[in-house]
MILUM-638684 format. One record per residue (C-alpha): residue number from 1; residue in one letter; x, y, z. Coordinates in pm, 1 decimal, always signed. Layout:
<pts>
PT pos code       c1       c2       c3
PT NUM    A        X        Y        Z
...
</pts>
This chain:
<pts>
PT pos code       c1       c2       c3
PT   1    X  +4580.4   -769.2  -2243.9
PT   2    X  +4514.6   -415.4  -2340.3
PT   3    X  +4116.6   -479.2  -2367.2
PT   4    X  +4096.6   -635.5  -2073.3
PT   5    X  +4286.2   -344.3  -1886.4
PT   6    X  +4075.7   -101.4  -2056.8
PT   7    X  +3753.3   -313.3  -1966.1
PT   8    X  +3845.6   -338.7  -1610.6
PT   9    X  +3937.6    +44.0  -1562.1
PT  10    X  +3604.3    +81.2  -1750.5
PT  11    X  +3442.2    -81.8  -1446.0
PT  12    X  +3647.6    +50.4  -1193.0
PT  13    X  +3501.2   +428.4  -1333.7
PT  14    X  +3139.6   +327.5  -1392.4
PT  15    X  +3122.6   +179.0  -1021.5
PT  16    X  +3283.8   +517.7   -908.2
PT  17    X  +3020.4   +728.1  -1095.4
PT  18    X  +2757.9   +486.6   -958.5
PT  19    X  +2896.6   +511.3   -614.7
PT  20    X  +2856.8   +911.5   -640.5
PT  21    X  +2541.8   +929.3   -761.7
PT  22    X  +2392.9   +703.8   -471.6
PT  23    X  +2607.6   +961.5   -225.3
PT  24    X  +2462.8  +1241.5   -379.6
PT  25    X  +2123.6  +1080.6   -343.6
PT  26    X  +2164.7  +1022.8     +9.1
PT  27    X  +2327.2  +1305.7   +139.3
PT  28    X  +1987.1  +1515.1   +213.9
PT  29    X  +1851.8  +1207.1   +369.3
PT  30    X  +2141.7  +1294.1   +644.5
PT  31    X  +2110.3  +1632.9   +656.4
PT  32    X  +1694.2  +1575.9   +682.0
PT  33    X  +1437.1  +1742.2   +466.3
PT  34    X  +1251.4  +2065.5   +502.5
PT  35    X   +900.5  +2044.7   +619.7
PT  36    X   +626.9  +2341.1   +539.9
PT  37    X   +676.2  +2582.9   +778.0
PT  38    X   +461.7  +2538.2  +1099.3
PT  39    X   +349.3  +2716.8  +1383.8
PT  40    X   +514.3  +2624.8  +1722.7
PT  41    X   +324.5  +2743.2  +2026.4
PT  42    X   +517.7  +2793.3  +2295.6
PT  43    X   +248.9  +2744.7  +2522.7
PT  44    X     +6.8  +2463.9  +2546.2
PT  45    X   -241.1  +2232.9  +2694.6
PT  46    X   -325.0  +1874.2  +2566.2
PT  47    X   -555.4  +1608.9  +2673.9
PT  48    X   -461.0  +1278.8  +2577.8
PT  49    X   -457.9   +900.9  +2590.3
PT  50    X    -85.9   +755.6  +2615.1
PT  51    X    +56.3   +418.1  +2586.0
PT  52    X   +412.1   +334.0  +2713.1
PT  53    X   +627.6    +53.0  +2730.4
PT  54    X  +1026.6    -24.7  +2772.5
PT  55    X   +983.2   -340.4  +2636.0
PT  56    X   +941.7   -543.1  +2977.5
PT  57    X   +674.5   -335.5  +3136.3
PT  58    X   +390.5   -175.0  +2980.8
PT  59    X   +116.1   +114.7  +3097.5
PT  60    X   -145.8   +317.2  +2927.9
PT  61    X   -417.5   +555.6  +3078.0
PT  62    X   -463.0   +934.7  +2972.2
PT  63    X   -271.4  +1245.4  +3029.3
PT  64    X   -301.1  +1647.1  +3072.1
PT  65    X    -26.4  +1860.7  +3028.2
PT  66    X     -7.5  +2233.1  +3039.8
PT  67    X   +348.8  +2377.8  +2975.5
PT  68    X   +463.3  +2727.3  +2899.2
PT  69    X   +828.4  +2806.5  +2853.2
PT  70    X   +926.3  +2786.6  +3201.0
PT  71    X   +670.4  +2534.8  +3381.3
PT  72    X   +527.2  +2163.3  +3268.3
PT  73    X   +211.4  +2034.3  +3482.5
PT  74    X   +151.6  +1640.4  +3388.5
PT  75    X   -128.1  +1421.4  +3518.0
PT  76    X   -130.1  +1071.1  +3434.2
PT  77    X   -475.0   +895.6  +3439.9
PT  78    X   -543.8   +532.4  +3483.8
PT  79    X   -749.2   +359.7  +3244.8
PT  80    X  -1053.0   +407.4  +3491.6
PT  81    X   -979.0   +747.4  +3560.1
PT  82    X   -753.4   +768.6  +3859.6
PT  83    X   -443.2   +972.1  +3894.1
PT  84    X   -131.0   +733.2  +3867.7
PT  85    X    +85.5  +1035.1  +3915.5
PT  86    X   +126.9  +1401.9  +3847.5
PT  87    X   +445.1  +1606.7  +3790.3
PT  88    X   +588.2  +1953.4  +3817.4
PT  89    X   +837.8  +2142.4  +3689.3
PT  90    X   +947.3  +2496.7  +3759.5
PT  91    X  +1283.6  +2701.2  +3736.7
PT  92    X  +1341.4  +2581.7  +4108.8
PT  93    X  +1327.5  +2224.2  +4007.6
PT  94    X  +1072.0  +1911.1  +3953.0
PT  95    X   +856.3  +1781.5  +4217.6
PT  96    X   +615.2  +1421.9  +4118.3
PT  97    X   +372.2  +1289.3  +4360.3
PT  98    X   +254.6   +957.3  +4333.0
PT  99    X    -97.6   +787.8  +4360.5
PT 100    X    +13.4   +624.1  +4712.7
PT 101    X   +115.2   +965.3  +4835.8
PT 102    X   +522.0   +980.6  +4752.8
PT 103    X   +696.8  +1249.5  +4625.0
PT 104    X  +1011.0  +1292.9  +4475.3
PT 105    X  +1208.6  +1607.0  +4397.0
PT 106    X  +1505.3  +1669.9  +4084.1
PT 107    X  +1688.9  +1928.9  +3958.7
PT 108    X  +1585.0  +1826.8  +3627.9
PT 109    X  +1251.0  +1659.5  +3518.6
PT 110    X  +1441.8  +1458.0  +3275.5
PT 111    X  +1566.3  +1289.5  +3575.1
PT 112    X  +1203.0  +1133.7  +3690.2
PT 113    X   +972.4  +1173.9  +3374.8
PT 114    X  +1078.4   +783.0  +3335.1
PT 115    X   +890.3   +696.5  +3656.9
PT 116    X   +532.0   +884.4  +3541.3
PT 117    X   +607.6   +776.0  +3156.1
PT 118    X   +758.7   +450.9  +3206.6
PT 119    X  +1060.1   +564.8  +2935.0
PT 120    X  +1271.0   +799.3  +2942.8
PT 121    X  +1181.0  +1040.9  +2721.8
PT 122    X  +1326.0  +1417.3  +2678.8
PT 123    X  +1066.6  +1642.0  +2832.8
PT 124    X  +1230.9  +1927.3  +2618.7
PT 125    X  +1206.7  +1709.5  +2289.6
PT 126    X   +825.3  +1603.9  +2384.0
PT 127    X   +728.9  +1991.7  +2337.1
PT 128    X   +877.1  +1987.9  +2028.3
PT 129    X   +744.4  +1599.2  +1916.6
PT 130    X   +377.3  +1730.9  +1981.7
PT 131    X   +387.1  +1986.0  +1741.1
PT 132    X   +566.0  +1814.9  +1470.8
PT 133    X   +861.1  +2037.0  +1522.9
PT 134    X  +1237.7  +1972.9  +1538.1
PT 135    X  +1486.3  +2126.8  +1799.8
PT 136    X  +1789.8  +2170.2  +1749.6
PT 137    X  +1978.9  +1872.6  +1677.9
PT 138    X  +1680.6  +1693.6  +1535.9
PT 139    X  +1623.6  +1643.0  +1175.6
PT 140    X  +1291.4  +1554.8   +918.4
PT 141    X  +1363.8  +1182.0   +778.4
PT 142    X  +1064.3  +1197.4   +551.3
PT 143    X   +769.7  +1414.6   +512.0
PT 144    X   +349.3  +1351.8   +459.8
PT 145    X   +198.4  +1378.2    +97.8
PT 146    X    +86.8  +1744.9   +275.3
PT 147    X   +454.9  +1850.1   +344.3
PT 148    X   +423.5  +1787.3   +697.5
PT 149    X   +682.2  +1591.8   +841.9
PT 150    X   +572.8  +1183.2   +843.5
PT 151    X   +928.4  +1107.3  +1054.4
PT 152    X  +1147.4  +1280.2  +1282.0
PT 153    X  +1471.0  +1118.0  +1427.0
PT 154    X  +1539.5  +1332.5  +1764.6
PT 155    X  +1812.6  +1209.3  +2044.6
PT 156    X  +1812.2   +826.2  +1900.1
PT 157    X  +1443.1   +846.6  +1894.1
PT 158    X  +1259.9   +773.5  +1598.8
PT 159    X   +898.0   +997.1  +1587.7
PT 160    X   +658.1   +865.9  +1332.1
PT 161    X   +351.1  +1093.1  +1308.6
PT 162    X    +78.5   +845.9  +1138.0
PT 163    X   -198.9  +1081.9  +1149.7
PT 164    X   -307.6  +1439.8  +1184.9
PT 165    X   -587.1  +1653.3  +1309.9
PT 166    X   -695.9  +1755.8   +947.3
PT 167    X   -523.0  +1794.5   +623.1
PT 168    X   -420.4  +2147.3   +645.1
PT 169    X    -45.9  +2171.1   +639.9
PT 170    X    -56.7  +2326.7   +977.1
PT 171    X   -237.2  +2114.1  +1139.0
PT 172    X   -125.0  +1989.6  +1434.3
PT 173    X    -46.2  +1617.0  +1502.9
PT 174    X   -327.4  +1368.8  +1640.3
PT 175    X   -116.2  +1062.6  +1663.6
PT 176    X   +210.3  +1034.6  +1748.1
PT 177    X   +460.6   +730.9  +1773.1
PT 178    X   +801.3   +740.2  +1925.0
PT 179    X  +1036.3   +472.6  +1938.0
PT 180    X  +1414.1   +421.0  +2091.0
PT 181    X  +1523.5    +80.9  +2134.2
PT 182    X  +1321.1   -145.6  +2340.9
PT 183    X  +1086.0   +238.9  +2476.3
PT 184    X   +817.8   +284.0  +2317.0
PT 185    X   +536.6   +554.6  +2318.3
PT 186    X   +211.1   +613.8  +2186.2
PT 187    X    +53.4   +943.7  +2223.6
PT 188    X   -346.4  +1002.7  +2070.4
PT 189    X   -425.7  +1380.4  +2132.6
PT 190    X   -806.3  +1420.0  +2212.3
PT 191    X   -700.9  +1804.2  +2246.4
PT 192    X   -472.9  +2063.6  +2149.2
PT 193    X   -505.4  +2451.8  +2287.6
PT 194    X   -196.1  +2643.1  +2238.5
PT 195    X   -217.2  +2936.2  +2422.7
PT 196    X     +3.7  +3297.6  +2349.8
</pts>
């Protein structure tokens, strides 16, 4: 009786220890890792090719976009070159016009980024996503064999960053993919000025 007490409180104490050690392991998971430290323009222009889809629909084509810490410019291109739609957003609000001639006007881009991107994606995460940076809120799940970060999870959005410009730890990111839910979006960047 006594052995078999002492074996199963012998169990009961090894699982414990076992169940701490596999908490301790995954606690930085949660908290995310630290990436080398890289620079974060907060200025930019891109040229790019994008693919988007919200699982039902799906569009590709290429994009500009020139931001600076108060005003984003983006241009959607179809695949042959025409101008699906381009938006604008300044402290006064966000304006997009349309290839048929419509605009529409927000408060907040947010609000019709969906209807040039097809998902709707954070415009003040995507500043951040290009760069291989995290905002606040956002945390590194895993990190390149460079110590640049290989996945970022950012407002339910998982950003997996597949490939970069060069192997330099700041180099900045050539291919990003972001997913949440059903959304998807694929982002090659052709090129990257950041301007000061």
């Amino acid at each position: 009786m006594k052995r078999t007490a002492c074996r199963t409180a012998g169990r009961a104490v090894a699982a414990a220890l076992v169940a701490l050690l596999l908490a301790a392991c995954a606690s930085p998971a949660t908290r995310g890792l630290t990436a080398v430290p890289r620079p974060v323009a907060t200025a930019f222009e891109l040229e790019g090719r994008l693919a988007a889809s919200d699982g039902e629909r799906a569009a590709n084509g290429s994009l500009t976009w020139s931001h600076t810490p108060v005003a984003d410019e983006w241009t959607v291109y179809s695949p042959l070159g025409q101008i699906v739609g381009q938006l604008v957003r300044t402290p006064r609000g966000a304006m997009l016009l349309t290839a048929d001639g419509r605009t529409e006007q927000a408060e907040d881009a947010d609000a019709i980024l969906p209807r040039l991107l097809g998902v709707p994606a954070p415009i003040d995460g995507l500043q951040h996503w290009v760069q291989a940076s995290t905002r606040p809120g956002a945390r590194v799940l895993s990190l390149d064999e460079a110590g640049r970060p290989a996945r970022i999870a950012d407002a339910g959005w998982i950003i997996d960053y597949p490939e970069y410009a060069g192997p330099a730890a700041d180099a900045a990111p050539r291919r990003i993919d972001a997913a949440w839910g059903d959304a998807r979006i694929r982002l090659v960047i052709d090129q990257w000025t950041p301007r000061r």
